[in-house]
mmCIF file of the N, C-alpha and C atoms, coordinates in Angstrom:
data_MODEL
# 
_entry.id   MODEL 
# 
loop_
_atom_site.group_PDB 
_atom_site.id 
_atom_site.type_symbol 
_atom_site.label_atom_id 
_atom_site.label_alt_id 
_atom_site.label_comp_id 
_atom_site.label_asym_id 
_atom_site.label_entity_id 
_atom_site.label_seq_id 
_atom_site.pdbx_PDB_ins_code 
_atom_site.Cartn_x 
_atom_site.Cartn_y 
_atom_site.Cartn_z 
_atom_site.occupancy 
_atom_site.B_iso_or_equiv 
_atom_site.pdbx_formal_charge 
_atom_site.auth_seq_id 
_atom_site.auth_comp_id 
_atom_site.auth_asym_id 
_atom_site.auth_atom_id 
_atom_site.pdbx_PDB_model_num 
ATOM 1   N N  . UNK A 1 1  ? 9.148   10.266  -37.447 1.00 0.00 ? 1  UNK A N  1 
ATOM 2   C CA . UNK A 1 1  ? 8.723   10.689  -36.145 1.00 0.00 ? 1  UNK A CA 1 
ATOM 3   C C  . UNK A 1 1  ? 9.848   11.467  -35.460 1.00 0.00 ? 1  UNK A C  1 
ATOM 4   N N  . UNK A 1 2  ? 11.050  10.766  -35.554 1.00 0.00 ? 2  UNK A N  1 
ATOM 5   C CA . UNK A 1 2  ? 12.567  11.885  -35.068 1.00 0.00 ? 2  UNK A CA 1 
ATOM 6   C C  . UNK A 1 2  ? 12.415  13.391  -35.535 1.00 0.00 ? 2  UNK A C  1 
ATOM 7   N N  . UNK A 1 3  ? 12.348  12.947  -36.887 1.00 0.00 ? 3  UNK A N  1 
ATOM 8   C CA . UNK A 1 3  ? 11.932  14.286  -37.544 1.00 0.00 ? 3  UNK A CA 1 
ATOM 9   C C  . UNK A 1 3  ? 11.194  15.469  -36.765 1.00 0.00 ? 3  UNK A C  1 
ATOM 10  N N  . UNK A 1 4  ? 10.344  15.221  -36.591 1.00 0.00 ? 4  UNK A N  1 
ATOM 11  C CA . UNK A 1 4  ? 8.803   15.883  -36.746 1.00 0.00 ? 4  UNK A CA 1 
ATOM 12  C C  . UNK A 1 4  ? 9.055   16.561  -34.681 1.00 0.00 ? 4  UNK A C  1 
ATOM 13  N N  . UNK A 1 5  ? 9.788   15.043  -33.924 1.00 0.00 ? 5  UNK A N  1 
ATOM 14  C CA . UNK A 1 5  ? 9.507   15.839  -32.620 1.00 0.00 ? 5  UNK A CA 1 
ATOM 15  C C  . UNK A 1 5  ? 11.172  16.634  -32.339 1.00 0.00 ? 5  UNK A C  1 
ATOM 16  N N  . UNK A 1 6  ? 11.862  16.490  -33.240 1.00 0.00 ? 6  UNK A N  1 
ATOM 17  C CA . UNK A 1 6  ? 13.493  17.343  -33.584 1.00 0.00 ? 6  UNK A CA 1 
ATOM 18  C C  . UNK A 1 6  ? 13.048  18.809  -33.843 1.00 0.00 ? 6  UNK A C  1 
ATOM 19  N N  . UNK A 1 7  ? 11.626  19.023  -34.019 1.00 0.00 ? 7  UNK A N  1 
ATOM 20  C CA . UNK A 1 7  ? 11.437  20.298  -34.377 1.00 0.00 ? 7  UNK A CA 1 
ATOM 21  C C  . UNK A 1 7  ? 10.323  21.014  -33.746 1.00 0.00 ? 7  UNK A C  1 
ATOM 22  N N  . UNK A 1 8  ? 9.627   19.916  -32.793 1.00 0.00 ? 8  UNK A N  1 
ATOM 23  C CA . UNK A 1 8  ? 8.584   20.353  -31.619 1.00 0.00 ? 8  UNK A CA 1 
ATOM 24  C C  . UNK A 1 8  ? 8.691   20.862  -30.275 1.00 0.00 ? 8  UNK A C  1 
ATOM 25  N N  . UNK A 1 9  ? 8.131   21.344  -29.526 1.00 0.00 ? 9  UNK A N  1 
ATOM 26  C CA . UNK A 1 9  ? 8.369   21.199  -28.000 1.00 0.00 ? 9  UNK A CA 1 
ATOM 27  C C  . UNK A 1 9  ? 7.740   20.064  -27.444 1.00 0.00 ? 9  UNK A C  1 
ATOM 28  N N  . UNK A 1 10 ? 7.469   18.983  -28.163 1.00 0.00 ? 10 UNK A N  1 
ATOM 29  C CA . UNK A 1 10 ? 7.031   17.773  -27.230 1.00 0.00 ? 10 UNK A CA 1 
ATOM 30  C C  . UNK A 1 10 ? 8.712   17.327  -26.687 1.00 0.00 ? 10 UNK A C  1 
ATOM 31  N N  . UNK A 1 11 ? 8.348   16.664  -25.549 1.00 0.00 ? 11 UNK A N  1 
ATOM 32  C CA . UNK A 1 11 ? 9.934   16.125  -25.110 1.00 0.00 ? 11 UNK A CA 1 
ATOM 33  C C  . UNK A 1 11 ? 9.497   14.662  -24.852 1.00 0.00 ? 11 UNK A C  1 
ATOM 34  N N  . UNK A 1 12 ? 9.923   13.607  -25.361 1.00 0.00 ? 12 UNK A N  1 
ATOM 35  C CA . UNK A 1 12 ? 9.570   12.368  -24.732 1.00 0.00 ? 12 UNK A CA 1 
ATOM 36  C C  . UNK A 1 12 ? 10.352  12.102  -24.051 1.00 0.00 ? 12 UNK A C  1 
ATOM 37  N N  . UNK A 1 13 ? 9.664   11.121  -22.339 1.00 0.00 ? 13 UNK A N  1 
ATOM 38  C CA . UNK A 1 13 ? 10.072  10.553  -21.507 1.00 0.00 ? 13 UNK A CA 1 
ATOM 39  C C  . UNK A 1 13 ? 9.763   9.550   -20.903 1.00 0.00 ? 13 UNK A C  1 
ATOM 40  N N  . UNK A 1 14 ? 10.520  8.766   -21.524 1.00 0.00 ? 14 UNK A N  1 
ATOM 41  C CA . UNK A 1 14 ? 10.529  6.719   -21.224 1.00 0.00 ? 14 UNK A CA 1 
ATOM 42  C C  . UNK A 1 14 ? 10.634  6.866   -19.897 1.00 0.00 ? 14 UNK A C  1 
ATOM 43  N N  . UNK A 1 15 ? 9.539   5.728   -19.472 1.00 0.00 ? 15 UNK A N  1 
ATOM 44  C CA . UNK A 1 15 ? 8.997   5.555   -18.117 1.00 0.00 ? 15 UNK A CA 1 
ATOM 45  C C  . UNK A 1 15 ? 10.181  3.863   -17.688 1.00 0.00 ? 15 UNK A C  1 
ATOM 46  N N  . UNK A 1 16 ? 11.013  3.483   -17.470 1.00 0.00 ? 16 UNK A N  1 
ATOM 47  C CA . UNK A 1 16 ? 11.543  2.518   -17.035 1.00 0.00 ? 16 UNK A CA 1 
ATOM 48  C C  . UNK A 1 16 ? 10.459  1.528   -17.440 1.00 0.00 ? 16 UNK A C  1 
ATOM 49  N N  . UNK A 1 17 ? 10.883  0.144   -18.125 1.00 0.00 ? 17 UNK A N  1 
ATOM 50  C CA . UNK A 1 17 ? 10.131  -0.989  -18.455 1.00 0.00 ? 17 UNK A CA 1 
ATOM 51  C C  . UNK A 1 17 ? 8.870   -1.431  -16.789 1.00 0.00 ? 17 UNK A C  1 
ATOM 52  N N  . UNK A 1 18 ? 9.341   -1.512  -16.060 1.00 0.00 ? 18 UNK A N  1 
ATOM 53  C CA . UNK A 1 18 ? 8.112   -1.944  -15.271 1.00 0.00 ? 18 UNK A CA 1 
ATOM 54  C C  . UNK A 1 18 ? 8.358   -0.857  -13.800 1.00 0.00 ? 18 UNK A C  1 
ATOM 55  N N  . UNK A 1 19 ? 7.100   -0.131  -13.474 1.00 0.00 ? 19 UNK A N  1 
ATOM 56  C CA . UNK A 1 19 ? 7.316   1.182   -12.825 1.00 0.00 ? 19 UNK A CA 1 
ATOM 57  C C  . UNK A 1 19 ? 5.972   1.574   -12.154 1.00 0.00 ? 19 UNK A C  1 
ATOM 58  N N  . UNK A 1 20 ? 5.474   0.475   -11.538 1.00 0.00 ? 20 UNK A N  1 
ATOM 59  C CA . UNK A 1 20 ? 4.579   0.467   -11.064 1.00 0.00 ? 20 UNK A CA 1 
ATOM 60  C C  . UNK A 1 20 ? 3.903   1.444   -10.495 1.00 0.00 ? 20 UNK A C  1 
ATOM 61  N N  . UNK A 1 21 ? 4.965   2.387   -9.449  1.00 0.00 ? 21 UNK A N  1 
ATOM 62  C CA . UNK A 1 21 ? 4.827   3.596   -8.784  1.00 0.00 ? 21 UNK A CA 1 
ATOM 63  C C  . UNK A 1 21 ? 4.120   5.098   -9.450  1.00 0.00 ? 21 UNK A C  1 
ATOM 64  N N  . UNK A 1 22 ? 4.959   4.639   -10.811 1.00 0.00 ? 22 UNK A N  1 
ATOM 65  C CA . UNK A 1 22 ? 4.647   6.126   -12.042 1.00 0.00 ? 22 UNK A CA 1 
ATOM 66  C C  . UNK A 1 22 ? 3.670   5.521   -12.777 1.00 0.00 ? 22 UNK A C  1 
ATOM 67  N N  . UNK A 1 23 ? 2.912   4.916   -12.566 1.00 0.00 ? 23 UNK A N  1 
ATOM 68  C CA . UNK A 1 23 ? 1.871   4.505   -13.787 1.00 0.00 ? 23 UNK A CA 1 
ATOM 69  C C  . UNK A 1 23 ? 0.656   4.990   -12.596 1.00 0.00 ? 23 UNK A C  1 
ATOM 70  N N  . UNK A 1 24 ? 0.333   6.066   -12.600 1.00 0.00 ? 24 UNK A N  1 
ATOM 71  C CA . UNK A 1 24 ? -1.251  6.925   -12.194 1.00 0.00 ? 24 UNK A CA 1 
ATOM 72  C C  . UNK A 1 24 ? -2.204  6.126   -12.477 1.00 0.00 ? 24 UNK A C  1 
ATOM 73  N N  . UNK A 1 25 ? -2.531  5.635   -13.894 1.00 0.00 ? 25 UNK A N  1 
ATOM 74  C CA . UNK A 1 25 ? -3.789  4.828   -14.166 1.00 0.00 ? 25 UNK A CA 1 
ATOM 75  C C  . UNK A 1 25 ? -4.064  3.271   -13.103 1.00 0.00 ? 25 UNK A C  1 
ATOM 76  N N  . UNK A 1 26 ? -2.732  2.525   -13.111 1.00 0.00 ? 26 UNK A N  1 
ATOM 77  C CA . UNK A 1 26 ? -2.201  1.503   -12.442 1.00 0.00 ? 26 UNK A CA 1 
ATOM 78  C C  . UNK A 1 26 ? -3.401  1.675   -11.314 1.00 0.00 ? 26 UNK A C  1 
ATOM 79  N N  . UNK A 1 27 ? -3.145  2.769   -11.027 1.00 0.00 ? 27 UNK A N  1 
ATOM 80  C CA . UNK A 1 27 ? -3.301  3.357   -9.369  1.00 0.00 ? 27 UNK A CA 1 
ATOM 81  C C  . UNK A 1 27 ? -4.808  3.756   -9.081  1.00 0.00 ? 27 UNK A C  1 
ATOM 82  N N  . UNK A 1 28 ? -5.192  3.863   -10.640 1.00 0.00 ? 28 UNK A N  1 
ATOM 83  C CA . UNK A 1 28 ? -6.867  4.616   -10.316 1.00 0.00 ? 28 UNK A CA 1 
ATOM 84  C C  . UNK A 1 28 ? -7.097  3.298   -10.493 1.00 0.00 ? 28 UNK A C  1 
ATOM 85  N N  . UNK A 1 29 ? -6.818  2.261   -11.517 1.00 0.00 ? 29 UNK A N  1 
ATOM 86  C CA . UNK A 1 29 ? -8.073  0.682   -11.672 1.00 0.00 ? 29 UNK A CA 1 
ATOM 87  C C  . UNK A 1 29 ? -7.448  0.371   -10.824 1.00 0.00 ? 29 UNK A C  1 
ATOM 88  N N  . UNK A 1 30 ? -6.524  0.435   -9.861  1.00 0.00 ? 30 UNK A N  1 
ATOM 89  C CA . UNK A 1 30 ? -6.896  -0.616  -8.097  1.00 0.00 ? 30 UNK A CA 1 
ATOM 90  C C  . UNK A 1 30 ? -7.584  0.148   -6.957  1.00 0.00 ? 30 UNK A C  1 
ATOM 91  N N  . UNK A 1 31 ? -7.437  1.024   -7.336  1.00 0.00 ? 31 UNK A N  1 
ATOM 92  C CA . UNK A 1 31 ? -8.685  2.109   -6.544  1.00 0.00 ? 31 UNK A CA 1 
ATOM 93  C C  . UNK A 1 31 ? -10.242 1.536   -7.289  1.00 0.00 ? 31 UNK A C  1 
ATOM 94  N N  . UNK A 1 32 ? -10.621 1.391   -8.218  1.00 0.00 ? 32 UNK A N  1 
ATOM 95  C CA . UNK A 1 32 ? -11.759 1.066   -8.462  1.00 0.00 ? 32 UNK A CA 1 
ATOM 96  C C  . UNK A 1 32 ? -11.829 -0.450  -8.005  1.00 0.00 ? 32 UNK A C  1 
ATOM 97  N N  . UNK A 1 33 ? -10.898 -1.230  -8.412  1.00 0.00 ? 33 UNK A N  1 
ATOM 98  C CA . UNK A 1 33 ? -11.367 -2.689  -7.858  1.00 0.00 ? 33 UNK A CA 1 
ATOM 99  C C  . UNK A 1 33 ? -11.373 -2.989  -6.410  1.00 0.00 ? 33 UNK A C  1 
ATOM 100 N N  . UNK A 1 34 ? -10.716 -1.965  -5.907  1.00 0.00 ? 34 UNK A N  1 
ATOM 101 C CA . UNK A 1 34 ? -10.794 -1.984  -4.035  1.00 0.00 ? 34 UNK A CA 1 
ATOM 102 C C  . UNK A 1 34 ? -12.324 -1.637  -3.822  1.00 0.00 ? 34 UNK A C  1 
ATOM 103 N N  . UNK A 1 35 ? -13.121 -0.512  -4.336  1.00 0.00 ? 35 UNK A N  1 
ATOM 104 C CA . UNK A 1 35 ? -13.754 -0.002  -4.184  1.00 0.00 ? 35 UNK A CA 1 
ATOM 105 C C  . UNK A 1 35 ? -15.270 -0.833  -4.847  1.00 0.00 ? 35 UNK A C  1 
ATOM 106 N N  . UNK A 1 36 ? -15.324 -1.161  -6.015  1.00 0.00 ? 36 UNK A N  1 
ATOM 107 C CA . UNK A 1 36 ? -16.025 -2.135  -7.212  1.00 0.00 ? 36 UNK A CA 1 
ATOM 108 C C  . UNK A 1 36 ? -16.113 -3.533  -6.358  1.00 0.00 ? 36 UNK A C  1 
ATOM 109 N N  . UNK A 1 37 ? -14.921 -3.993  -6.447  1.00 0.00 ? 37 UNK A N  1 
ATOM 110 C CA . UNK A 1 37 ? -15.297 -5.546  -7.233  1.00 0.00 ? 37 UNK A CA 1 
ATOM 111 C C  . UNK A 1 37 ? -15.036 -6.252  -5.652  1.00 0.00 ? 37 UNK A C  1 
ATOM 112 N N  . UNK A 1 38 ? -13.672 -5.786  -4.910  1.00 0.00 ? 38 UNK A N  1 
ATOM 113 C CA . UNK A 1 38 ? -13.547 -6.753  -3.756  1.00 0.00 ? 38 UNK A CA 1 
ATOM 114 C C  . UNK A 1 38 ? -14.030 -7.013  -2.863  1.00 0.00 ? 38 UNK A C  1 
ATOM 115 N N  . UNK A 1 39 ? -14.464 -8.054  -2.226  1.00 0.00 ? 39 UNK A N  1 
ATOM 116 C CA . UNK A 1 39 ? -15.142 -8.326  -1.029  1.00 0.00 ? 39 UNK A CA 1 
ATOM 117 C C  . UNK A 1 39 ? -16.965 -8.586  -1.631  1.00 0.00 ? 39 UNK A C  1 
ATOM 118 N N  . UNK A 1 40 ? -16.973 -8.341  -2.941  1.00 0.00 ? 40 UNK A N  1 
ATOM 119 C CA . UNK A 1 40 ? -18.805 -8.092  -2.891  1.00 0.00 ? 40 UNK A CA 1 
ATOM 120 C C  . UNK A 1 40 ? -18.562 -9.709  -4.739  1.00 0.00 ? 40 UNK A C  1 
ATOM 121 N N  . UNK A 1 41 ? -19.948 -9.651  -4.583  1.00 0.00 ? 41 UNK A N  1 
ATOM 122 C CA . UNK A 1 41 ? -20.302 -10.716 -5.750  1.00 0.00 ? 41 UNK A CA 1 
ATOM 123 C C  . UNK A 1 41 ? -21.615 -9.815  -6.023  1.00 0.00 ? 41 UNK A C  1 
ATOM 124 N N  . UNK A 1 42 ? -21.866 -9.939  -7.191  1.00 0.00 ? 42 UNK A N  1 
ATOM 125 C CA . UNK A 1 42 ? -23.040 -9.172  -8.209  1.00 0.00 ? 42 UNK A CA 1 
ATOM 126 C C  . UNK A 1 42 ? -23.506 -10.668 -9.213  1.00 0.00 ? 42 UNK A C  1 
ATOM 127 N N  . UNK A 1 43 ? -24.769 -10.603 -8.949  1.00 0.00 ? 43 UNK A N  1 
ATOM 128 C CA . UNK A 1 43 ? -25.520 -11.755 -9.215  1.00 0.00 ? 43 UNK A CA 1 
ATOM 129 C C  . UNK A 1 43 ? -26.079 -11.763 -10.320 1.00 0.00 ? 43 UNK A C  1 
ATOM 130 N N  . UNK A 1 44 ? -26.092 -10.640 -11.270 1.00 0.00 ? 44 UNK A N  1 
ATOM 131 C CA . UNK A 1 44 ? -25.940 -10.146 -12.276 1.00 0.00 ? 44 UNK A CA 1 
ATOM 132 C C  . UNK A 1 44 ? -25.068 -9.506  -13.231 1.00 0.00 ? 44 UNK A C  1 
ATOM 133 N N  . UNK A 1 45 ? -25.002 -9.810  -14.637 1.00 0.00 ? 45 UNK A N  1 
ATOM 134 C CA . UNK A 1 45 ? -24.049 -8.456  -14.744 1.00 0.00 ? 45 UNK A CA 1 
ATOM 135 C C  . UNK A 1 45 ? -24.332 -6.945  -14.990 1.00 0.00 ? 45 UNK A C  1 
ATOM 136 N N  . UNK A 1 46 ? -25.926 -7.080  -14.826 1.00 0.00 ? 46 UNK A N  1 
ATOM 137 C CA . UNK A 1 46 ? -26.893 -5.865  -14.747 1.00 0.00 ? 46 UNK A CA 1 
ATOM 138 C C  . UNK A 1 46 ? -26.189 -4.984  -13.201 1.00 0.00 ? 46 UNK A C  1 
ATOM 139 N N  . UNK A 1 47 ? -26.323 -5.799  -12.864 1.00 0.00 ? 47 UNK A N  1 
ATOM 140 C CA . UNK A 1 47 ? -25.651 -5.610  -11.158 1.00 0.00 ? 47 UNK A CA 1 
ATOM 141 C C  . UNK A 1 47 ? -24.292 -4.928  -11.424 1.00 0.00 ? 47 UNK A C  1 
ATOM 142 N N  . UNK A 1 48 ? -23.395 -5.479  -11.491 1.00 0.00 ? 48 UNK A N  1 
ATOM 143 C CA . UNK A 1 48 ? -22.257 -5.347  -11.932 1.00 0.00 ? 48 UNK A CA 1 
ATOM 144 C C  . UNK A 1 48 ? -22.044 -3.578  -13.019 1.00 0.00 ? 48 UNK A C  1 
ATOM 145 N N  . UNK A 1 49 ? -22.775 -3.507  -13.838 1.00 0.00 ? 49 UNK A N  1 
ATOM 146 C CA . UNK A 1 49 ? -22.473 -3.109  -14.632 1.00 0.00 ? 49 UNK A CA 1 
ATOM 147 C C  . UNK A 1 49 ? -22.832 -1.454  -14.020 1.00 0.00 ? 49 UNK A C  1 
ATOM 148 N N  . UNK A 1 50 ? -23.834 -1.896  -13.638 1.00 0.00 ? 50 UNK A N  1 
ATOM 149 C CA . UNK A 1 50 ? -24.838 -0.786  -12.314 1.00 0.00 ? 50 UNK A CA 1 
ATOM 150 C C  . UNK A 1 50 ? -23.821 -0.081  -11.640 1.00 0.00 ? 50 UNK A C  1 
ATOM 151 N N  . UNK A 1 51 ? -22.931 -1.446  -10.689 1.00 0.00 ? 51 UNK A N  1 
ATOM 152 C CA . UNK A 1 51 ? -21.977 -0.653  -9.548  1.00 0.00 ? 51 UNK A CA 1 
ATOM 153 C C  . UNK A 1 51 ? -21.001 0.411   -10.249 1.00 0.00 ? 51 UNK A C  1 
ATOM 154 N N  . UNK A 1 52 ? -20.270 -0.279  -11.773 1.00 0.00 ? 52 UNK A N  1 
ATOM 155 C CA . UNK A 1 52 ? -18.978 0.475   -12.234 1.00 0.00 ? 52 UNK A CA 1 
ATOM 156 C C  . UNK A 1 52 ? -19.622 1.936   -12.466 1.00 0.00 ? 52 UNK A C  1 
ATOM 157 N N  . UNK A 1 53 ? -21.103 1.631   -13.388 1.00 0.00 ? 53 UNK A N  1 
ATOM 158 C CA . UNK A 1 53 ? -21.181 3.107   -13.657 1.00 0.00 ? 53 UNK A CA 1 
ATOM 159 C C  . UNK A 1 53 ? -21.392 4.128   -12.671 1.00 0.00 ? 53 UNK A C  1 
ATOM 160 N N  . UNK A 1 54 ? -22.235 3.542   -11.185 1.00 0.00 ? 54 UNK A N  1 
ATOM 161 C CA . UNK A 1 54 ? -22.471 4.497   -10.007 1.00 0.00 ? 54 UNK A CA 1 
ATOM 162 C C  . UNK A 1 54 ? -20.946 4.639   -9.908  1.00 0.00 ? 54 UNK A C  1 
ATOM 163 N N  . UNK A 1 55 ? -19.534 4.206   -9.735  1.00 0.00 ? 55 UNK A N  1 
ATOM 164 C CA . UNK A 1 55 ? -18.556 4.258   -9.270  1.00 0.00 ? 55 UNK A CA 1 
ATOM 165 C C  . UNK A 1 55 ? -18.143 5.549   -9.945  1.00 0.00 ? 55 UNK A C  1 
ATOM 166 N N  . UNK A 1 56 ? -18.209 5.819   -11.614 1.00 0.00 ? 56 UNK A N  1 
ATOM 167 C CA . UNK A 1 56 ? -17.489 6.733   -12.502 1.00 0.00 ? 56 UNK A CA 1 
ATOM 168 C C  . UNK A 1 56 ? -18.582 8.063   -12.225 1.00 0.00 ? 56 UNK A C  1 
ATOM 169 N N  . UNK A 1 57 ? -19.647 8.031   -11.908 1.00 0.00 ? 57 UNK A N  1 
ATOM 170 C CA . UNK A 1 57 ? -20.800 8.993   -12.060 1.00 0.00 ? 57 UNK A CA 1 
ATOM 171 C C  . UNK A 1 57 ? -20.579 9.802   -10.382 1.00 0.00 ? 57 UNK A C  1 
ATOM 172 N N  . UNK A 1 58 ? -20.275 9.168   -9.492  1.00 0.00 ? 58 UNK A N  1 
ATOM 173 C CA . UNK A 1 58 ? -19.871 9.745   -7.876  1.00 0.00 ? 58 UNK A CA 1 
ATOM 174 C C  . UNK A 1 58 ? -18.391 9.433   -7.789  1.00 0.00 ? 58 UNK A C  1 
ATOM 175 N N  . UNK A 1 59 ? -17.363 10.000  -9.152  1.00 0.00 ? 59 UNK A N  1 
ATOM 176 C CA . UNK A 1 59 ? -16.477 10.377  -8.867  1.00 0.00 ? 59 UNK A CA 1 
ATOM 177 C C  . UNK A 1 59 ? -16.003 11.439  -7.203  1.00 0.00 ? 59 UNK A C  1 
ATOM 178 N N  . UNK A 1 60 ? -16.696 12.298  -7.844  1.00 0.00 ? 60 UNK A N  1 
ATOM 179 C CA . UNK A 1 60 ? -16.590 13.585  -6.531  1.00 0.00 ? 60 UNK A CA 1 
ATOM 180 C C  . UNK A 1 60 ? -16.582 13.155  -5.248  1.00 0.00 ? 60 UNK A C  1 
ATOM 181 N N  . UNK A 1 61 ? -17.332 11.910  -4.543  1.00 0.00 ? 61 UNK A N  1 
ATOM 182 C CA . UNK A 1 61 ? -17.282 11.235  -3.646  1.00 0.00 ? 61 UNK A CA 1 
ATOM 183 C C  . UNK A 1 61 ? -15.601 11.136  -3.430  1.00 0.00 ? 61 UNK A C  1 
ATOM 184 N N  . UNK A 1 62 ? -14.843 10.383  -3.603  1.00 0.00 ? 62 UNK A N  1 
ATOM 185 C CA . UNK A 1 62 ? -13.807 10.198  -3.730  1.00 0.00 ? 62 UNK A CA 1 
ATOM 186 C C  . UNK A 1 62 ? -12.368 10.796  -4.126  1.00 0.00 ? 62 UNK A C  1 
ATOM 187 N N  . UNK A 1 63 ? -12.791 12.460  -4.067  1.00 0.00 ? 63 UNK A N  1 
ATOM 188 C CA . UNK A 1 63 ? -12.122 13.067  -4.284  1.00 0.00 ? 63 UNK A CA 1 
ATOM 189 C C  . UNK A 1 63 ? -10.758 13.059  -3.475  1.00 0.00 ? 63 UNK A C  1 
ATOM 190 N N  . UNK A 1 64 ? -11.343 13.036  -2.334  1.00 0.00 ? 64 UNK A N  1 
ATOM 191 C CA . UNK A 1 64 ? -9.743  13.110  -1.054  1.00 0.00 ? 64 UNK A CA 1 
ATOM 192 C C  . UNK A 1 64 ? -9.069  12.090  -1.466  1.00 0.00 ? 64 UNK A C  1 
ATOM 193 N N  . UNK A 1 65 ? -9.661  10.931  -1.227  1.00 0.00 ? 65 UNK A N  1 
ATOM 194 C CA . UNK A 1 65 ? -8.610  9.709   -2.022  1.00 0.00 ? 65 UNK A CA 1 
ATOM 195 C C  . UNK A 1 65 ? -8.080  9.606   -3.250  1.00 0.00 ? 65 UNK A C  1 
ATOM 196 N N  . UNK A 1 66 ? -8.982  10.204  -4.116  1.00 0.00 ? 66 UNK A N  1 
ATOM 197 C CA . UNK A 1 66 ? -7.758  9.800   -5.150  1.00 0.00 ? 66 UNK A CA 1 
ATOM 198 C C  . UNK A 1 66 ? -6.687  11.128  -5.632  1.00 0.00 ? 66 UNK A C  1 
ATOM 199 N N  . UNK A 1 67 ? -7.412  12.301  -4.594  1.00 0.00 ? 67 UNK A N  1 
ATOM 200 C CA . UNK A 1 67 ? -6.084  13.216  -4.905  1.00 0.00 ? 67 UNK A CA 1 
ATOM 201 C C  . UNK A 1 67 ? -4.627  12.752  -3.655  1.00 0.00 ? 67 UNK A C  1 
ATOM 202 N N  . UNK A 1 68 ? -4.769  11.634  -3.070  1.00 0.00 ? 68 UNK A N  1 
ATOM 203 C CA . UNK A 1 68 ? -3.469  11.660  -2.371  1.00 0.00 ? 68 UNK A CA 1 
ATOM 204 C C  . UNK A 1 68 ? -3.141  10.148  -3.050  1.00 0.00 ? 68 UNK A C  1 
ATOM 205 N N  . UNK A 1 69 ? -4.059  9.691   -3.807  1.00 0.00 ? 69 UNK A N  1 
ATOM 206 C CA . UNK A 1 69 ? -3.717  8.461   -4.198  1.00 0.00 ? 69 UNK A CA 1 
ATOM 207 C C  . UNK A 1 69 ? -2.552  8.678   -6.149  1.00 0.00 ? 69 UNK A C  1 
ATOM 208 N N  . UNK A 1 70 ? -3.167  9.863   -6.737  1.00 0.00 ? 70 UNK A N  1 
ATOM 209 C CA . UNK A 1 70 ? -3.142  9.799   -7.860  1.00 0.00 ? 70 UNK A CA 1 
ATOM 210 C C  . UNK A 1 70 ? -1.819  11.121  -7.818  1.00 0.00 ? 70 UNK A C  1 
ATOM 211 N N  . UNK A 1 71 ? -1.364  11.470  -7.203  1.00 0.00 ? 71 UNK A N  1 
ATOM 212 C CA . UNK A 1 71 ? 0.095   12.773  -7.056  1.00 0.00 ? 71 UNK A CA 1 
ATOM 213 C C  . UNK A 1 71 ? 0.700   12.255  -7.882  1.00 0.00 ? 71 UNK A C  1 
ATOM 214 N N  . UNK A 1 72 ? 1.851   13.304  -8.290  1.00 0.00 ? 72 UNK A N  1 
ATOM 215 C CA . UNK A 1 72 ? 3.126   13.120  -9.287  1.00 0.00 ? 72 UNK A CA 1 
ATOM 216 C C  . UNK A 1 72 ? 4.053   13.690  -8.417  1.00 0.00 ? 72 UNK A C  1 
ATOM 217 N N  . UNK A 1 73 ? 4.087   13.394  -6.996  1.00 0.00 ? 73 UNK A N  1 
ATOM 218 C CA . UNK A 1 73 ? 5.452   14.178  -6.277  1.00 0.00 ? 73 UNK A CA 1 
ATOM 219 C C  . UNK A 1 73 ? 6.087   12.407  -5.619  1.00 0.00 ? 73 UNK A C  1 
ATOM 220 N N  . UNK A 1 74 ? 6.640   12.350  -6.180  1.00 0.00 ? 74 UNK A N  1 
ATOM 221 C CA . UNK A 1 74 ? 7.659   10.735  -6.043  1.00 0.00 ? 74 UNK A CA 1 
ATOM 222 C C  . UNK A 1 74 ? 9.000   11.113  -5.390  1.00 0.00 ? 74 UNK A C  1 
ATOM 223 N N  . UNK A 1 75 ? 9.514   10.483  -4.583  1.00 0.00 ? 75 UNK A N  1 
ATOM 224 C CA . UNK A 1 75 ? 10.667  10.404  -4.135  1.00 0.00 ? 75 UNK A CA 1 
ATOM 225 C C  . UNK A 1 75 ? 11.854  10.017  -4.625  1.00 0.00 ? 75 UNK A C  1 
ATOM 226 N N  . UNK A 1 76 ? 12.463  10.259  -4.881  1.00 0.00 ? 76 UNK A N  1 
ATOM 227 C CA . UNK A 1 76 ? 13.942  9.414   -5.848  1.00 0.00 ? 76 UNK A CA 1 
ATOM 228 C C  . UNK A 1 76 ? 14.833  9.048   -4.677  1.00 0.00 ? 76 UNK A C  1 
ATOM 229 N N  . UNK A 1 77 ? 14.857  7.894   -4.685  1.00 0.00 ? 77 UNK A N  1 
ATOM 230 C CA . UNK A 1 77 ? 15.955  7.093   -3.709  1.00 0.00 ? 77 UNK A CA 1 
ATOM 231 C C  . UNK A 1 77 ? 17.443  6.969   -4.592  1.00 0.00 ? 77 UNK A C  1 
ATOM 232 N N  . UNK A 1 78 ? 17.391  7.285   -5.504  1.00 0.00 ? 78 UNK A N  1 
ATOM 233 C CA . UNK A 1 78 ? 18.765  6.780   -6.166  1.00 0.00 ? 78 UNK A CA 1 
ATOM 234 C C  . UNK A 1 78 ? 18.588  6.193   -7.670  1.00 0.00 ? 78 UNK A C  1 
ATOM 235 N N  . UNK A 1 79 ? 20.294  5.897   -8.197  1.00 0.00 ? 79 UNK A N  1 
ATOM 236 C CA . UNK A 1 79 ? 19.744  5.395   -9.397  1.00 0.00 ? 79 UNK A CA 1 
ATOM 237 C C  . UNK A 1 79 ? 19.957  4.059   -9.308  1.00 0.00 ? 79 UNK A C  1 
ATOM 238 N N  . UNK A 1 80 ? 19.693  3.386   -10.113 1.00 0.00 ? 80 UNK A N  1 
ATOM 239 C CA . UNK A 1 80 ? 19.447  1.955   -10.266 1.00 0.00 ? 80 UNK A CA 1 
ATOM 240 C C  . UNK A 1 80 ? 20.900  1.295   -10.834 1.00 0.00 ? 80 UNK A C  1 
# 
């Protein structure tokens, strides 16, 4: 694998062991469970299963939020 990216333009870049801030996905499944799961009970999992897919299908709904939720412009306070 040294090999192979010694001779690519991929560049790898290790994300610090726990980095809560830089993990985007982190950030979209608590946006869905804010949005999904909290505050409500589904009496089914027909129910349930109903809400996630209306949730992924009216993405566009949610556009404003998750473009200020989901950015890659981070602040650097310093090094550790």
């Amino acid at each position: 694998m040294k090999g192979y990216l010694a001779n690519s333009r991929i560049e790898l870049v290790f994300l610090p062991p726990y980095a809560p801030n830089l993990n985007l996905i982190g950030r979209f499944w608590k946006f869905f469970k804010k949005t999904v799961l909290y505050e409500r009970y589904y009496e089914t999992f027909y129910q349930f299963k109903t809400a996630c897919n209306n949730f992924f299908a009216g993405l566009d709904q949610y556009h404003a939020s998750l473009r200020s939720l989901l950015t890659d412009c981070f602040q650097i306070i310093g090094h550790a």
